[in-house]
N, C-alpha and C positions, 0 to 999 in steps of 0.2 A: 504494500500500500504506500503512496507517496509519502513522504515525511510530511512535506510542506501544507497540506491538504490535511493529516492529519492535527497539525499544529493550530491549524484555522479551527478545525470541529473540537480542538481542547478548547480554544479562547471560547467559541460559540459555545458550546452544552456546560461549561463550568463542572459541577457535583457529577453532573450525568455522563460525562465524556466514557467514565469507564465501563458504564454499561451499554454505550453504546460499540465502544471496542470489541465489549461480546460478542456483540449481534452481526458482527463481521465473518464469524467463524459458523453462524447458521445458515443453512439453505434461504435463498428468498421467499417470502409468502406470496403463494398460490390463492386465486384466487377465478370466481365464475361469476357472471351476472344473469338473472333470468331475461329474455327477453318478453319485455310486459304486451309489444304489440301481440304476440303470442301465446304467452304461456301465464300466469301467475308463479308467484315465487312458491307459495307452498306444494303446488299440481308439480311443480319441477322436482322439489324434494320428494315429493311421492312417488317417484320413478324410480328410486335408491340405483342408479348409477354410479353415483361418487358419495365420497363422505366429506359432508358440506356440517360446516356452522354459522352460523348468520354473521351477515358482516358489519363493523359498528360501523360504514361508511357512507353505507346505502341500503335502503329497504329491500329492494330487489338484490342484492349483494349476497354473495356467501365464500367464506374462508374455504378453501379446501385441504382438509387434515388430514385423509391419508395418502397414499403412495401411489395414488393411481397417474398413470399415463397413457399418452394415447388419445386423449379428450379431443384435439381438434380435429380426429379423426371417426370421434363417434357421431352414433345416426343423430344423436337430438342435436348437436354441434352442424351437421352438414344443413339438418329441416331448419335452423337457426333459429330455436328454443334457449341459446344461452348463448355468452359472449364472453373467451378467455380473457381474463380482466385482473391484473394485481391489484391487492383490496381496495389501498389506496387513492389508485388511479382514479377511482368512482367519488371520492368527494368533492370534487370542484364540481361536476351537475349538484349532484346533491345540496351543498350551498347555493350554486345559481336559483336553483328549482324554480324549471322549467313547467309551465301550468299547461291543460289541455286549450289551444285556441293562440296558444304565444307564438310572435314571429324569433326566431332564434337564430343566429349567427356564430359557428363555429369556427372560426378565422385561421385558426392551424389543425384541422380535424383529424391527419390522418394520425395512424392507422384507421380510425373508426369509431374506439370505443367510447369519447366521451358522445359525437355524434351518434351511436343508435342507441345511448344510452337517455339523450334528448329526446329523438325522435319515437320511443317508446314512451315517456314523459306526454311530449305533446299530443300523442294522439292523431286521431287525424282531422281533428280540427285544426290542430298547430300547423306551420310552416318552419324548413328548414332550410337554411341556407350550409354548406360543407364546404369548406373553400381549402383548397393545399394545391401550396406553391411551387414542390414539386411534382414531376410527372408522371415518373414511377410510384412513389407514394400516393398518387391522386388516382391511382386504378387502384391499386390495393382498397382504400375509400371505398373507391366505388362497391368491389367487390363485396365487402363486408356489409354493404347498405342493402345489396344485393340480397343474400345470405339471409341477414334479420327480416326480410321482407319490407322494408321501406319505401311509402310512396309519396309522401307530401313530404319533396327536398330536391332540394337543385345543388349540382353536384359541381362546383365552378374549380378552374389552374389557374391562378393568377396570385399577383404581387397585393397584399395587402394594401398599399399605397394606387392598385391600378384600380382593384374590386371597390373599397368601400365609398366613394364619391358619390359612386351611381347605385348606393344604399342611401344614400343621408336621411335618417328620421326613421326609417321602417320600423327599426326593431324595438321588439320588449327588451329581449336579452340576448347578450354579447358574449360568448365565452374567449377567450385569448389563452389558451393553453400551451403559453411562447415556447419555442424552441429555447434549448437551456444547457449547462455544461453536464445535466445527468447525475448530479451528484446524487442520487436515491437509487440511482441504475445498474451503481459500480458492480453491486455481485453479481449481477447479472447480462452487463455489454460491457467486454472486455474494452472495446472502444472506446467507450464514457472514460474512461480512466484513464487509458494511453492519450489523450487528448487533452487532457485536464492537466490547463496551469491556470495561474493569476491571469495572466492576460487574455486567455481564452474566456474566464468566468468576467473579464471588463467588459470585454468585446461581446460578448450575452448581453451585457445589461445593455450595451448602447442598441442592442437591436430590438430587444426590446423595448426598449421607449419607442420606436421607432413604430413599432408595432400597436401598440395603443395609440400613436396618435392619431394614425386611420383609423384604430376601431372606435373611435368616441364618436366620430362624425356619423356613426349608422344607428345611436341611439333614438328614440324616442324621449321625451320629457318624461323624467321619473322611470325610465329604463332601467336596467340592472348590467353593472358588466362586473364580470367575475376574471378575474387573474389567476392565471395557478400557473407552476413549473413543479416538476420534479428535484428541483435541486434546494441546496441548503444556503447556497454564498449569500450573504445580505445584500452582496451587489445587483442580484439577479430578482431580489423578491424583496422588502422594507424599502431599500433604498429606492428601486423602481419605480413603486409606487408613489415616495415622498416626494421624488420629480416629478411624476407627472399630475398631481393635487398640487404644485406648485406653478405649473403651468394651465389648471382648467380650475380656475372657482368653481366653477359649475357642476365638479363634481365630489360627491363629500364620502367618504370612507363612512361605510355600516357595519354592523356587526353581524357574523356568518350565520349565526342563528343555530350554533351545533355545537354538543357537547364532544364530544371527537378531538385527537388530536391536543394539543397545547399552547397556551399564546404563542406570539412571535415579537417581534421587538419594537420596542418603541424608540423610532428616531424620527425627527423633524415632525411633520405635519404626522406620522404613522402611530394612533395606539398600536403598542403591541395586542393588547388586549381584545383587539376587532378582530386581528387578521389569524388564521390557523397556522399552525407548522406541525406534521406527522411525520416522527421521524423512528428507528425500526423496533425502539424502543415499545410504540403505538400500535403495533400489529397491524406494520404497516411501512414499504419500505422506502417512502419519503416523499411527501408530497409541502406545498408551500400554494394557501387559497387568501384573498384577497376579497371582498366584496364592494363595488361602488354601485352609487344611485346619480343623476342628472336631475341637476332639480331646475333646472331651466330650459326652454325652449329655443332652440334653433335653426335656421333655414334648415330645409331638409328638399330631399327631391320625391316625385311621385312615382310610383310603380307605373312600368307602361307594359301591358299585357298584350301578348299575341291576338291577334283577329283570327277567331277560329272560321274554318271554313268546310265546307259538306265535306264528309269522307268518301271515298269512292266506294259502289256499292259492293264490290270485293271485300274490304275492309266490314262494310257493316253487315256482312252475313257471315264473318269471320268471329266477329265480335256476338250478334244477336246468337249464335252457335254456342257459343263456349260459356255467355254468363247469364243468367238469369237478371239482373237488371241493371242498367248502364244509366239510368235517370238521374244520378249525381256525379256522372263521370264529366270531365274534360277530356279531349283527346287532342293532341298535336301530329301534326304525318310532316316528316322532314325529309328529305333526299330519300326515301321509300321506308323510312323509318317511324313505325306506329309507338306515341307515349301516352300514356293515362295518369290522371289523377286526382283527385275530388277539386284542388285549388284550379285557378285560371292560370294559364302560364305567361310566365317573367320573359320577358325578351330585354336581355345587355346587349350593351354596346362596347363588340372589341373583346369583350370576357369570353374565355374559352370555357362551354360548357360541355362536359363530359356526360351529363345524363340530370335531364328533370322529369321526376314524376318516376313511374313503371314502364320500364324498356318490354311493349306487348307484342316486337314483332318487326318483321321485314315482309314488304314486300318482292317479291323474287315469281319473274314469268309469269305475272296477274296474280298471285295464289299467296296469304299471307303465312310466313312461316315463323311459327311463333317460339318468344325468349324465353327462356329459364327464368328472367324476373317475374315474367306476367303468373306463373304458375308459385310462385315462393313468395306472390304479396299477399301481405297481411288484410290489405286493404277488399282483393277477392277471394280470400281461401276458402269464403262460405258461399259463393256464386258461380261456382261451376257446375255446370249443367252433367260433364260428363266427369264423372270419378271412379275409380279403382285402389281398389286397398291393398296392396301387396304383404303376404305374410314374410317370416325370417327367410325362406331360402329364395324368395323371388325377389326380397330386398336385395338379399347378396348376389345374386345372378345383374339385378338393375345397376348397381352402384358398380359393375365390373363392365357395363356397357351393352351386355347380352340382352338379343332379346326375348321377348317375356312370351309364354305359352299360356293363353288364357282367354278365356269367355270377356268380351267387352263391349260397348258400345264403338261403333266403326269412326274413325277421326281421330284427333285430338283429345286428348285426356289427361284428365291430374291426376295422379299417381302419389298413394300418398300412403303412411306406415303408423299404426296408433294414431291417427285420425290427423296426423299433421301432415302434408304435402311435401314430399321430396323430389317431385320433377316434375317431368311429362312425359309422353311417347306417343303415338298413333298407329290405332289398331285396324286390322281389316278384320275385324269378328273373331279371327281364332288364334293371331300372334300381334305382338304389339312389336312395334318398333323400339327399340330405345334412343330415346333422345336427352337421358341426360349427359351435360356438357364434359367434354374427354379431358380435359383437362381438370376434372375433380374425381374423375374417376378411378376406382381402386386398381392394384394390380394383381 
C-alpha cells in the first residue's frame, strides 16, 4: 500500500486509522440490489439463490454473506431481477431519492448502477436522462439499462459542458457521481492505486468543479443535486463542494437525511455534519454523498419534443400482434429503427444519443424484426399477446442458442422462466427459433 496515501488516511481517521488498516487485509463487500421495476426486495429473497442480509444503504439493497459466485451469470441476473452492486455504491440514490414522476439526471452514469437504481425509483412516470462521456463505457450503460428492462431514459455520449445547456431548468434531481482517484476501490482495481498520487487526487478535484458547474445549470428551482465519489481525499469531496457554494449562493448544502455512514468535515462554507462519509469500517467500502437544494430560479431552456408521425402499417401490425395495448405508448421510427415509451421524445441538438425509450425493432425487407429490449421491458412484460414458459432444461438449451422443441403460438414470442421474461424466438407451431442475442449467450 502506498506510504504517502497511507499517511493522509492516519491524518484523516485520527482514533480510527487502525481499524481501518484492518479492513485492508479483508475481502471487499459484496453486494446485490433488487431491481424494483421488476421484482420487490423480499419476492427476491424468496428465491434463496444467494445469502443476502439487508443492506443499511438502501431498501432494495442486500449484503451478500456467503461465498457464492457466479451471480452475473445467473438466470435472475441475465431476466434483470437484480443489479451486482457494492453496498455502498447505492447510497448516493438513496440520499438523492428519486420520487415516482421526477425528471433525473445522471451526469456520469456509467456502469449503470446508480442509473437503474433511479430509474426503478422513478417509475415510469419518472424520466431519465444517463449521460457518459465515454464510448465504451456509454454501451456498457446502455447494456445494463437494457438488462433491468428500462424504458423512460435517454441514453446521451457527450461532455458535460456540451449536454447540460440544452437541459437548463428541466430537472428535479441531478446526480454527479464524479469520476475520482478511487480511493474506496483500492482492494478491488488494482489500477485505482497504481495511479494514485497527490497530484492525481488535485487534478480530480479541479475536474470536478468543472463538472458541477454544468450540472447546476439543468436544475429546477428547489431541485436537488446530490455529489458522491468513491474516494476519501478532502480535495475531491468537502473541499469541492466548499468551492462550488462559494461560487453559487443559490445553492445551500442540506442534510442527507440518513443515519448511515458518518459525518464528514467541516471546512469553509461545509458542515461536516450535512454531508456523509462510508468508509470500510461502515460495511461499506467507501463512499463520500453531499446533498444541495437551489433555492432560486433561473433562465432555463424548454424541452423540444419530436413531431410524431403515422407509423407504417408494417410497423403497426407488428406492434397490434405482439401487445395487447399500445394507448399510452409513444413511438419514434429513425433510419428503420422502431423506439417506445410512455414519455414524448426529446430531440438535442448535436448530443449523440445512443438509445431513448425501448429499442422495439428494425425494420429489414418490409418485415419488423424485433430487439431483445422490446421483450426484457418492464414497461410491456404484462402485454404480450404471445408467451411461452420455458422449464430448466429448455432454459439451458435457450441460453446456449439452441432451438427450442415445443407447442406455441406461430411468430414472435416472449419467452420467459418463473414468470419473468428472458428473451424471445419465433415459432412455426412445433420448433421455435432462438433468438436470444449471441453474445450473452452460454457456452
Amino acid at each position: 500500500m502506498n506510504e504517502q496515501f497511507l499517511a493522509r488516511m492516519r491524518e484523516l481517521l485520527g482514533p480510527d486509522y487502525d481499524a481501518y488498516v484492518e479492513t485492508l487485509n479483508n475481502p471487499p463487500f459484496r453486494g446485490l440490489r433488487a431491481n424494483l421495476l421488476k421484482i420487490q426486495p423480499d419476492a427476491l429473497v424468496k428465491r434463496q439463490f444467494a445469502s443476502l442480509s439487508p443492506s443499511p444503504f438502501a431498501r432494495e439493497g442486500f449484503v451478500l454473506t456467503g461465498s457464492e459466485t457466479g451471480l452475473g451469470n445467473h438466470i435472475y441476473h441475465r431476466q434483470g431481477l437484480f443489479y451486482m452492486q457494492e453496498p455502498s455504491a447505492s447510497s448516493a440514490v438513496t440520499i438523492l431519492d428519486p420520487q415516482p414522476g421526477d425528471w433525473v439526471l445522471d451526469l456520469c452514469a456509467a456502469p449503470g448502477g446508480k442509473s437503474t437504481q433511479i430509474a426503478a425509483r422513478i417509475g415510469q412516470s419518472g424520466f431519465l436522462i444517463a449521460n457518459e462521456i465515454d464510448g465504451g463505457r456509454a454501451r456498457v450503460l446502455m447494456s445494463n439499462l437494457e438488462r433491468l428492462g428500462v424504458s423512460e431514459a435517454m441514453i446521451t455520449h457527450a461532455s458535460p459542458e456540451r449536454l447540460c445547456p440544452q437541459l437548463g431548468g428541466w430537472m428535479d434531481k441531478v446526480l454527479v457521481d464524479a469520476p475520482c482517484s478511487g480511493e474506496g476501490m483500492f482492494k478491488k482495481e488494482d489500477r485505482a492505486l497504481a495511479d494514485w498520487s497527490v497530484e492525481h487526487v488535485r487534478a480530480c478535484g479541479q475536474r470536478q468543479q468543472k463538472i458541477l458547474e454544468s450540472a447546476v445549470f439543468t436544475l429546477k428551482e428547489q431541485g436537488i443535486l446530490v455529489y458522491s465519489t468513491c474516494t476519501y481525499a478532502p480535495e475531491e469531496n468537502e473541499q469541492v463542494i466548499d468551492q462550488f457554494l462559494r461560487k453559487h449562493p443559490e445553492m445551500e448544502l442540506i442534510d442527507c437525511g440518513v443515519d448511515f455512514g458518518r459525518p464528514g468535515l467541516s471546512t469553509g462554507l461545509v458542515d461536516g455534519a450535512k454531508v456523509r462519509r462510508i468508509f470500510p469500517m461502515d460495511q461499506g467500502e467507501g463512499h463520500f454523498v453531499a446533498k444541495l437544494r437551489k433555492t432560486a430560479a433561473q433562465p432555463g431552456v424548454r424541452p423540444r419534443f419530436v413531431k410524431s408521425a403515422p407509423l407504417p402499417s408494417t410497423v403497426r401490425e407488428f406492434l397490434s400482434g405482439q401487445l395487447t395495448d399500445l394507448s399510452d405508448l409513444h413511438f419514434h421510427l429513425e433510419q428503420d429503427r422502431l423506439s417506445l415509451m410512455r414519455h414524448e421524445f426529446i430531440q438535442l441538438e448535436n448530443i449523440p444519443v445512443l438509445r431513448q425509450g425501448v429499442m422495439a425493432g428494425e425494420i429489414v425487407k418490409n418485415r419488423v424484426e424485433p430487439h431483445h429490449h422490446f421483450y426484457m421491458s418492464a414497461l410491456l412484460q404484462d402485454r404480450f399477446k404471445n408467451t411461452a414458459g420455458l422449464n430448466e432444461n429448455q432454459l439451458a438449451q435457450y441460453l446456449q442458442g439452441l432451438p427450442l422443441t415445443a407447442a406455441a403460438p406461430r411468430g414472435f414470442l416472449c419467452l420467459s422462466y418463473e414468470g419473468y421474461p428472458v428473451g424471445f424466438g419465433k415459432s412455426d407451431g412445433t420448433v421455435i427459433k432462438n433468438k436470444y442475442p449471441k453474445g450473452l449467450r452460454t457456452r
